[in-house]
Steps between C-alpha positions, in 0.01 A plus 500: 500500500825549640533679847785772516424514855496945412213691687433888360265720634289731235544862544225746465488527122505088461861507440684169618877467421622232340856343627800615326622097516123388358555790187819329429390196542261499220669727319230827544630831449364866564245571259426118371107490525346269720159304422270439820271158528287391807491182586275404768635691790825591318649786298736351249772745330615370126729731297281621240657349131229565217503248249390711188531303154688857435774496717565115420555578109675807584710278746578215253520791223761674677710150627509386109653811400733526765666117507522596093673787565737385770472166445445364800243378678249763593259493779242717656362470825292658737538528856427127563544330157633486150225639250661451191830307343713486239786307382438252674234192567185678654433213733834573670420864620096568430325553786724435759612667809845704454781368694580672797858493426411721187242780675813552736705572205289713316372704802742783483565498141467849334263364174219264446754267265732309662823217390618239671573131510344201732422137513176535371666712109741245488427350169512930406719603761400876453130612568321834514210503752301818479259530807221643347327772725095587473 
């Protein structure tokens, strides 16, 4: 583990607040669920991300149509990583963490779809990520 070097106190209702610069940091917002493990005399915080076989076709359902349809490459993430792609090699984009540079410029976008061009599209310089919310 990592220190932050961060103390909190809990309140009287087992509230403890977490950092505004650790919620950015790994990319928690209000309202993402949290999952709770112990681990010998630890309490570990994960954001909670369920892996239904549902939501993955759904995902990869909804990416297909929408690199047809715009065609461009079409990704859907969650919070942390890319759940589903399309229009482009899988191995490139499946499972793996979203670049920073990207959360910053979706964070303050008015829809769930969003354009735009980077190193990583260049072989399709225009790509649709939709950040898929549970």
């Amino acid at each position: 583990m990592k220190p932050t070097g961060i103390v909190r106190r809990m309140d009287d209702l087992g509230r403890i607040v977490m950092p505004k610069e650790l919620r950015r940091t790994l990319h928690i917002r209000e309202g993402d669920p949290l999952e709770l493990y112990i681990s010998d005399n630890s309490i570990i915080l994960k954001r909670y991300a369920p892996q239904s076989d549902e939501i993955g076709d759904y995902a990869k359902n909804y990416a297909r149509t929408l690199s047809e349809v715009t065609g461009h490459i079409a990704l859907v993430a969650n919070n942390d990583v890319f759940i589903a792609v399309a229009g482009v090699a899988q191995r490139e984009f499946l499972d793996k963490p979203i670049p920073n540079s990207w959360v910053k410029n979706t964070q303050n976008a008015p829809s769930g779809i969003f354009e735009f061009e980077n190193e990583e599209t260049k072989k399709n310089p225009r790509c649709c990520l939709c950040n898929y919310s549970q």
